[in-house]
C-alpha positions in Angstrom: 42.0 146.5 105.2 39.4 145.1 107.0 37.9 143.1 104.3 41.6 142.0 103.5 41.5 140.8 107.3 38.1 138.8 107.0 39.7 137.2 103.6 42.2 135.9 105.4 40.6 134.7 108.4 37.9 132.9 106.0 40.6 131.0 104.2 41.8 129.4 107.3 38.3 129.2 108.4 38.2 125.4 107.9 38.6 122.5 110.3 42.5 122.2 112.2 44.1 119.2 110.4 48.1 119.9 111.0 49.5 117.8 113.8 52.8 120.2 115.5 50.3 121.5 117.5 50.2 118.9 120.7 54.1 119.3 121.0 54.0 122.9 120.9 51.7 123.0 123.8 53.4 120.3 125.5 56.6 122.5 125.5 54.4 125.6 127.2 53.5 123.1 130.0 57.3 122.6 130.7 57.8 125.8 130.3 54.8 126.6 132.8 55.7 124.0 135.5 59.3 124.9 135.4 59.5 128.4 134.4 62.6 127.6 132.5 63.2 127.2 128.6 63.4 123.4 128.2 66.9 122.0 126.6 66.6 118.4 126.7 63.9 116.2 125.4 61.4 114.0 127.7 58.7 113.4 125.4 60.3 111.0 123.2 62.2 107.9 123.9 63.8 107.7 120.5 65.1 110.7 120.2 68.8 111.7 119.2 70.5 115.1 120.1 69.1 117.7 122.7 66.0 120.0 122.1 66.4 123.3 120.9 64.0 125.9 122.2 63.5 127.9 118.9 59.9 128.9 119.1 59.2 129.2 122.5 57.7 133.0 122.2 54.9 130.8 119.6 54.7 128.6 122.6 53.9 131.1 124.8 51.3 132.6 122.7 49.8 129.2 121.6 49.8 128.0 124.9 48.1 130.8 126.8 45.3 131.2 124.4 44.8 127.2 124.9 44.8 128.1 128.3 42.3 131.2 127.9 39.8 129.4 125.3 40.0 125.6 125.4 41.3 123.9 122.2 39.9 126.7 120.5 42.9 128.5 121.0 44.3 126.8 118.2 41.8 128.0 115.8 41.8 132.0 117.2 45.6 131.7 116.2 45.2 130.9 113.3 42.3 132.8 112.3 44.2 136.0 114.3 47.4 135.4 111.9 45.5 134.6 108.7 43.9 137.7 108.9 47.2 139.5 110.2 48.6 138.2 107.2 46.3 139.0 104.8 45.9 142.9 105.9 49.4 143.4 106.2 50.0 142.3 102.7 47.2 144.8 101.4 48.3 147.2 103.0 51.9 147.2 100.9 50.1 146.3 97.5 48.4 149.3 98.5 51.6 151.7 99.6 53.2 150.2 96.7 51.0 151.5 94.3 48.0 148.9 93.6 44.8 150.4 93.2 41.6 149.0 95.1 40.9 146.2 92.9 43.9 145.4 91.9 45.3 144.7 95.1 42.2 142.9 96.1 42.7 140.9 93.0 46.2 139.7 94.0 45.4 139.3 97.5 42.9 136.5 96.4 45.3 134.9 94.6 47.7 134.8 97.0 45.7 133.3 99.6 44.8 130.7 97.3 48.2 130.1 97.0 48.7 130.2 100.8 45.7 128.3 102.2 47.3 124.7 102.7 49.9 126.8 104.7 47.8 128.3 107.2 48.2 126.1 109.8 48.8 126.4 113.8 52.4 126.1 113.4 54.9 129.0 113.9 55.7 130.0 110.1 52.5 132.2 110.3 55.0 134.5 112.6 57.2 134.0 109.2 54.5 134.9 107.0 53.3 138.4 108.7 57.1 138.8 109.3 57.9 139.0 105.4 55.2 141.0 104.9 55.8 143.6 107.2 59.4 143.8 106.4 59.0 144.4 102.8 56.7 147.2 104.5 59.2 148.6 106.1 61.9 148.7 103.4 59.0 150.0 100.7 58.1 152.9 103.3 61.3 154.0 103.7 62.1 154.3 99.9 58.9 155.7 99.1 59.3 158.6 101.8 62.5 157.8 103.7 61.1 156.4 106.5 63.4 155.0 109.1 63.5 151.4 109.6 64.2 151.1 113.2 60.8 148.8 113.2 62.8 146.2 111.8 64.9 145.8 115.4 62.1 145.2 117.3 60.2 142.8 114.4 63.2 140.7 114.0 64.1 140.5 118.0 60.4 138.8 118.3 60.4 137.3 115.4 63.8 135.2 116.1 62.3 134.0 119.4 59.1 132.4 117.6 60.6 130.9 114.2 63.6 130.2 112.7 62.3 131.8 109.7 63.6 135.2 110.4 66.7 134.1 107.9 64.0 134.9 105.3 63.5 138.4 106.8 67.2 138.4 107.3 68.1 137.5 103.2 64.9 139.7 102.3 66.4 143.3 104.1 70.2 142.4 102.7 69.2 141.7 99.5 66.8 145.1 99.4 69.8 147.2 100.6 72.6 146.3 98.3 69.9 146.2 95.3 69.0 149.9 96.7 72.3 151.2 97.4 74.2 149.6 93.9 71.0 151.2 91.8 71.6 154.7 93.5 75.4 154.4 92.9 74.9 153.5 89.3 72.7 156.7 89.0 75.4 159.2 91.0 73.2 160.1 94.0 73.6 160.4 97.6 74.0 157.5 99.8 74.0 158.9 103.1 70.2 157.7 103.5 71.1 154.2 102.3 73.7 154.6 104.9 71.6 155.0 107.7 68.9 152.6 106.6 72.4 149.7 106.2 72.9 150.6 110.1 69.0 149.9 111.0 69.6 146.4 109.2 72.5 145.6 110.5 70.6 146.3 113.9 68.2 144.3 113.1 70.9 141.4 111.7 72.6 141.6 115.3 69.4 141.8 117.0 68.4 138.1 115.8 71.1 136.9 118.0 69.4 137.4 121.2 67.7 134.2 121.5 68.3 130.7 123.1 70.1 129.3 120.3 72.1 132.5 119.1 73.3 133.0 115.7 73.3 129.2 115.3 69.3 129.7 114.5 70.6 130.1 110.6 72.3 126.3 110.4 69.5 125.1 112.4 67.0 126.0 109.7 69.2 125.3 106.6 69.8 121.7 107.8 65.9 121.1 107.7 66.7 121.1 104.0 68.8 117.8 104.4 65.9 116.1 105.5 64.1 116.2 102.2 65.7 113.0 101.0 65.8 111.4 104.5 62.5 111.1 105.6 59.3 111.3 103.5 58.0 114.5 104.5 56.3 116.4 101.3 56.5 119.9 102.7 60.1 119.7 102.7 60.7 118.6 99.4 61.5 120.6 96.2 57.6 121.7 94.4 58.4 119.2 91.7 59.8 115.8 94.0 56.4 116.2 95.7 53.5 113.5 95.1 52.1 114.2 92.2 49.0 115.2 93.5 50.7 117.9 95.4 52.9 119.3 92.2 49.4 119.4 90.3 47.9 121.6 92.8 50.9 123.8 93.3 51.5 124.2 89.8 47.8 125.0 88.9 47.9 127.7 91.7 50.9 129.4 90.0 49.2 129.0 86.8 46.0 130.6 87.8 47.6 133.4 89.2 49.7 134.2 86.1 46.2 133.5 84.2 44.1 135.8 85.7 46.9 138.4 86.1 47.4 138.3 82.1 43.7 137.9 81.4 42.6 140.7 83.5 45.4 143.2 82.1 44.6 141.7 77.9 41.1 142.4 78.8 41.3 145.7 80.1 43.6 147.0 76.9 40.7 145.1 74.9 43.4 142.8 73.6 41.4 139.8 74.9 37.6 138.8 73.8 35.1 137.3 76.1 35.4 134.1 74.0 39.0 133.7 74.9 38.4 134.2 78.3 35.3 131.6 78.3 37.9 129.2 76.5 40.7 129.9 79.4 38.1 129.2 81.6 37.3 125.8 80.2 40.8 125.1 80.1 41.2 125.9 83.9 38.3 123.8 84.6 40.2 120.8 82.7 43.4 121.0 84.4 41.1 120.9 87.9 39.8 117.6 86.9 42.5 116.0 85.0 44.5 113.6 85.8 48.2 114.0 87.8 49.6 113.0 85.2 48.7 116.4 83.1 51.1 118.3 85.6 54.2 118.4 83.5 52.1 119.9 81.2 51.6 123.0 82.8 54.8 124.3 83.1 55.1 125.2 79.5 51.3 126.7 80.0 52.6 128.9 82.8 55.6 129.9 80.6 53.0 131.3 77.6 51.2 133.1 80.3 54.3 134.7 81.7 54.2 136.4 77.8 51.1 137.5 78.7 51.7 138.7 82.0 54.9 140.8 80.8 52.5 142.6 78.5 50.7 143.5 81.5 53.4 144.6 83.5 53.9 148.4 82.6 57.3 150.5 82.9 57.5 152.7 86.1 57.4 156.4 86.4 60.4 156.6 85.2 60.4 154.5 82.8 62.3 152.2 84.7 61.6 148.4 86.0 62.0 147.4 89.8 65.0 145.3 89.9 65.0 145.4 93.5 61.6 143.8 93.6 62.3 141.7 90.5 65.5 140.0 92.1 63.1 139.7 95.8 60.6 137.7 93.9 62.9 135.7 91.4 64.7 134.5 94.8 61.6 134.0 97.0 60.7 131.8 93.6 63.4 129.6 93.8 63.3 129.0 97.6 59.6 128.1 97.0 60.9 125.8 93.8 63.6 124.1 96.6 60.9 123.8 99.5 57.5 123.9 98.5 56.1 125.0 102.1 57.8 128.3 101.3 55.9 128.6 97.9 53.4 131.3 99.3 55.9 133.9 100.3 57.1 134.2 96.8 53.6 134.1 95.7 53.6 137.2 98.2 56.7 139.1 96.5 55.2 138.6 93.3 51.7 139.7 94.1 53.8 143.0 95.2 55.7 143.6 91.9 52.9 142.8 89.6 49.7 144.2 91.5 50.8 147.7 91.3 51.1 147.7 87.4 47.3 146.4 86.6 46.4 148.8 84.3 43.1 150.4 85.5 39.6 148.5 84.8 37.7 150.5 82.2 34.6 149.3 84.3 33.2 148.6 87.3 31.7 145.3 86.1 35.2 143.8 84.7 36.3 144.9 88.5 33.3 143.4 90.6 33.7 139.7 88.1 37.8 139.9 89.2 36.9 140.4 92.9 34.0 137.2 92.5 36.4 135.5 90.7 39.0 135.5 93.4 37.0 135.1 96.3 35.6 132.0 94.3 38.9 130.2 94.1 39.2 131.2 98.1 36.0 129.7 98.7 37.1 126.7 96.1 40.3 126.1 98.1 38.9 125.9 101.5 36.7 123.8 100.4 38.4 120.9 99.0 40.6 121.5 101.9 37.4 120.2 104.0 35.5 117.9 101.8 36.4 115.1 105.0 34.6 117.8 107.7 32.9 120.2 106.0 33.1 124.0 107.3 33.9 124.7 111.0 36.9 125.7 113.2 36.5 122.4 114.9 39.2 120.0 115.3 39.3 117.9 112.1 37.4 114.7 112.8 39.5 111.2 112.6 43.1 113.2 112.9 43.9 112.7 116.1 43.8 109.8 118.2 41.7 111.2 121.4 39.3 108.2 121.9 42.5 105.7 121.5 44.5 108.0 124.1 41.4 107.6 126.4 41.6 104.4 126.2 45.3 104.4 126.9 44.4 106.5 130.2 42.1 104.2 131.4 43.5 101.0 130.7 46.8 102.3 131.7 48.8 99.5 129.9 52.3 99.2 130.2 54.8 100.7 128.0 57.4 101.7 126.0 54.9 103.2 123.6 55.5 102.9 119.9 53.7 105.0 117.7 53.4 106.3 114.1 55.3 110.0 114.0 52.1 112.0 112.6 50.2 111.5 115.6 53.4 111.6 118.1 53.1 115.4 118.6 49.2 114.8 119.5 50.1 111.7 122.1 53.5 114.1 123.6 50.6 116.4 124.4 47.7 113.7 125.9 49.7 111.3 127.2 53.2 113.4 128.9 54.6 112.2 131.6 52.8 108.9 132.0 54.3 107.9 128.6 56.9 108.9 126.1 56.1 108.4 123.0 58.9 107.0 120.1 58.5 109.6 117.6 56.8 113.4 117.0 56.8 116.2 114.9 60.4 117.5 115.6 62.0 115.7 112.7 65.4 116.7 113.2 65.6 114.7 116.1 64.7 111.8 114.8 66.2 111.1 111.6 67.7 107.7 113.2 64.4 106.5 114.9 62.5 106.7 111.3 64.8 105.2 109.7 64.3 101.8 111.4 62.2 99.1 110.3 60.0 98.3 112.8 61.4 94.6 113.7 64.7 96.5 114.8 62.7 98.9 117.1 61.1 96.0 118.7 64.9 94.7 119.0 66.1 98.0 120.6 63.5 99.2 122.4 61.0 96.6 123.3 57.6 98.3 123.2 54.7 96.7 124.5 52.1 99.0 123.0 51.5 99.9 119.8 49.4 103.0 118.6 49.1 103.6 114.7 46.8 106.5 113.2 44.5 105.1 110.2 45.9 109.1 108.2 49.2 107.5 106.3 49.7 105.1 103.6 50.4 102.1 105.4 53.4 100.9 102.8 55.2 103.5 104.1 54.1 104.7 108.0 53.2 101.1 109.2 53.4 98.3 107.0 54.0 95.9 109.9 50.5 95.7 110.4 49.9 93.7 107.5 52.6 90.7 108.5 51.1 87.8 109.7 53.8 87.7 112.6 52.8 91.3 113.9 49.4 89.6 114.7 51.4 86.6 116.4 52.9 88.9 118.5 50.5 92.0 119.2 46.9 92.4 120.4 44.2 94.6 118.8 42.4 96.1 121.8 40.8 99.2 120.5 40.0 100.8 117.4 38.6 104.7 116.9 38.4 107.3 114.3 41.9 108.5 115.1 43.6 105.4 115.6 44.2 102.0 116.3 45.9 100.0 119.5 47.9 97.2 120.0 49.4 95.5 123.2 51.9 92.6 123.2 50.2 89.4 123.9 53.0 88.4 126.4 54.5 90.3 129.1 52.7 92.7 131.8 50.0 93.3 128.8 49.0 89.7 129.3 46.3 90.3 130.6 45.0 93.1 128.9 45.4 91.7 125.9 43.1 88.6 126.7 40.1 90.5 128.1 40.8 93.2 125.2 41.8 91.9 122.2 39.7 91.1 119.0 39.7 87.6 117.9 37.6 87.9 115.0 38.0 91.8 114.0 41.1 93.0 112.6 42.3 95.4 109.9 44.1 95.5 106.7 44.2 99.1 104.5 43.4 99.0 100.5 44.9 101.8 99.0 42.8 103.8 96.2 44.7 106.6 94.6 43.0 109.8 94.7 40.1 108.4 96.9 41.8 107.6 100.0 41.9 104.5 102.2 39.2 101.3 103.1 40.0 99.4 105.5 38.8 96.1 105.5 38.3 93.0 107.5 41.8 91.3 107.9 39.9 87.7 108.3 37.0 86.4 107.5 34.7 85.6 110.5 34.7 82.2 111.0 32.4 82.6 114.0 29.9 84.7 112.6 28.2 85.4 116.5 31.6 86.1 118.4 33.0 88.8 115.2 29.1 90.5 115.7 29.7 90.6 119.4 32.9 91.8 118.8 31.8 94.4 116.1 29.4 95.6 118.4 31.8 96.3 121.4 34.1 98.3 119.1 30.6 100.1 117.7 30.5 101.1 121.6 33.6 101.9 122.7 34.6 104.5 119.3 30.9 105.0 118.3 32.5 108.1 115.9 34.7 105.5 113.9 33.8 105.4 110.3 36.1 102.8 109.2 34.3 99.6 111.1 32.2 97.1 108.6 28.9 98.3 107.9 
């Protein structure tokens, strides 16, 4: 278990690149100052409907270790919840029946499945929560266990993510697939009885928190937002970007691969040369092209043929249905919202782990065990080919030397700003500035919606921050109009971000002793290789742009994106 624990912790080992963070913590100072659950929204200017305070047990946790540790906080949550994760879900492929390697094997493969999930955000509560749930329900059919743990679990877990419907569905769903099997076969039901009253506990139980039983329509809404704003989490695995469907589809694959190979080779069904040939055909769908994505879907579907071959009848001579129908529905909530994609890789590293049949050698074992903790180390690492290894705070994601600015200057607002780094500037900036947009999308489904001409009409900033992290034809392609320059100022530029103050009004000023003449920006998009920014004009003053260029060297000297 302990090795399952470092697994986990190494796959989120990487730098912190998700951006719900500075919200979260913004919340816990609220909370802190006025040692009351917040229910209305002063962060955000733009924002539509009141704020609901659905994770504010993750607040508290987040918030206090920030306190404790620094920013590095954030990283010994998510390294404390990777690794939770990880050794809970060894721990049932091992009471379910996996043997050592085996469940090691799976394990690997799940987490390779999971590691652009393990972020500081609250689903990690979701994650352990599945986990130990299925747990739960597996101890008590193995040796009739009661499931009173579930109460407690899903009390907590409801006051730290909405994400306890999944626990909810996940303990239902086991106890009518239990009870109807044992009905079908004549036996007793007074211990599927008594373990329907624990759930039902544990149902009622998810009421007590601020938002009540309304916690279920809160969450299934988030589902209406995958065609109204352009988040790629939140859509279905194949209306992602393509680069995203490739990667998901090619973790799926792998995992049905190596599940299949490993069994074919242990029945000596499988030669080394097919396995060398699989390997090459891996290592082409890695480098291919998006395009190729389509293609692996009927891949994954010849696999599955080998996988059932590997998947051997119980003790009975019976197949799990109840873990069948957990994982076929886990599937197709991870096929509707592709964030949710590792829990069903969870549920089916459960129902196919246990039926590896047993390595005839200790070499076949020790090449499985490489071969998964390869594709761990593979993973994190194209995760941090922009920061290499480290627990740091990923470098060029957040605005900090742009906010310090902002701080010092103090220029006047309303503040306009792109929504990925809204949850970052709630966090830096609250209460001397509210910012027009964050990481709560729900709330502002309106406010990103408008073109940025009719925020000017409606809102009237006078500062302008944009992050240099989105494609500009979608997050801020006002920049490149010729009247945005008419009307705004560039006054600093950084690694994380970029500001602008109006040229007129009680910026005036500012924006004369600030602003750039000569040095400006424009983004070229390359597909697959990210974005270069350019020089916007060409220096007609060749002495006043280097002057220039060398002030902004000075004030962000970490920015990678001013000429060389």
């Amino acid at each position: 278990m302990l090795g399952a624990a470092l697994a986990g912790a190494a796959a989120a080992a990487t730098p912190i690149y998700d951006r719900d963070w500075g919200w979260h913590l913004a919340t816990f100072r609220r909370m802190r100052d006025e040692l009351a659950l917040p229910r209305d929204d002063v962060f955000a200017y733009a924002s539509q409907g009141a704020y609901e305070p659905v994770h504010w047990l993750f607040q508290l946790l987040l918030g206090g270790l920030v306190e404790l540790c620094g920013l590095a906080g954030l990283a010994v949550y998510r390294l404390g919840f990777s690794a939770l994760f990880a050794a809970a879900l060894f721990v049932v492929l091992r009471r379910a029946g996996a043997r050592g390697w085996g469940a090691a094997l799976a394990l690997g493969w799940v987490l390779v499945g999971a590691w652009e999930r393990l972020l500081v955000r609250p689903h990690l509560v979701s994650f352990v929560g599945v986990v130990v749930t299925l747990g739960v329900l597996l101890a008590w059919r193995r040796r009739r266990r009661a499931a009173w743990p579930l109460v407690p679990l899903f009390l907590v877990w409801a006051n730290a993510h909405p994400g306890v419907l999944f626990g909810v569905l996940l303990a239902l769903g086991f106890v009518l697939a239990e009870s109807a099997q044992a009905w079908w076969r004549g036996a007793p039901l007074g211990e599927h009885v008594r373990l329907a009253g624990w759930v039902a506990l544990a149902v009622l139980a998810t009421g007590l928190n601020p938002l009540g039983y309304e916690l279920y329509p809160y969450l299934v809404a988030h589902r209406d937002m995958q065609h109204t704003i352009d988040v790629a989490e939140l859509r279905g695995l194949f209306e992602r970007p393509e680069r995203g469907v490739r990667w998901h589809l090619l973790v799926c694959w792998l995992y049905c691969a190596g599940v299949a190979i490993y069994a074919l080779r242990v029945r000596g069904l499988l030669s080394w040369a097919w396995l060398a040939a699989c390997a090459l055909a891996v290592c082409a769908a890695v480098v291919s092209a998006p395009a190729t994505a389509p293609f692996l879907l009927p891949l994954a579907g010849l696999l599955g043929v080998g996988l059932a071959l590997s998947v051997r009848r119980g003790r009975r001579g019976q197949v799990d249905l109840t873990l069948v129908g957990a994982t076929v529905a886990f599937g197709v909530l991870g096929v509707i919202v592709s964030r949710e994609a590792p829990l069903a890789l969870a549920l089916l590293a459960v129902l196919v782990a246990p039926r590896l049949p047993r390595a005839r050698d200790s070499r076949l074992a020790g090449v499985a065990a490489a071969s998964a903790l390869s594709l761990i180390a593979l993973a994190a690492g194209v995760r941090t080919l922009d920061g290499g290894w480290g627990l740091r705070v990923g470098a060029g994601l957040y605005p900090r030397a742009a906010a310090d600015w902002v701080l010092e200057r103090r220029p006047a607002g309303p503040l306009y700003n792109t929504n990925g780094i809204g949850g970052y500037l709630a966090y830096r900036l609250w209460p001397r500035y509210q910012v027009f947009s964050d990481g709560r999308m729900p709330m502002f489904l309106e406010a990103l919606g408008l073109p940025f001409d009719q925020v000017e009409a409606r809102y009237a900033p006078q500062l302008v921050l944009i992050d240099w992290g989105l494609d500009w034809r979608r997050a801020h392609y006002f920049e490149l109009e010729p009247e945005f320059h008419a009307r705004y100022a560039l006054v600093f530029v950084g690694a994380g971000g970029k500001v602008y103050v109006r040229r007129d009004g009680p910026n005036a000023a500012l924006a004369r002793r600030w602003g750039y003449r000569h040095l400006g920006f424009r983004h070229r998009y390359y597909p697959g290789l990210g974005y270069r920014p350019l020089p916007a004009v060409a220096p007609e003053h060749a002495q006043a742009y280097a002057r220039e260029l060398e002030r902004a060297r000075r004030e962000a000297p970490d920015c990678p994106y001013l000429p060389q």
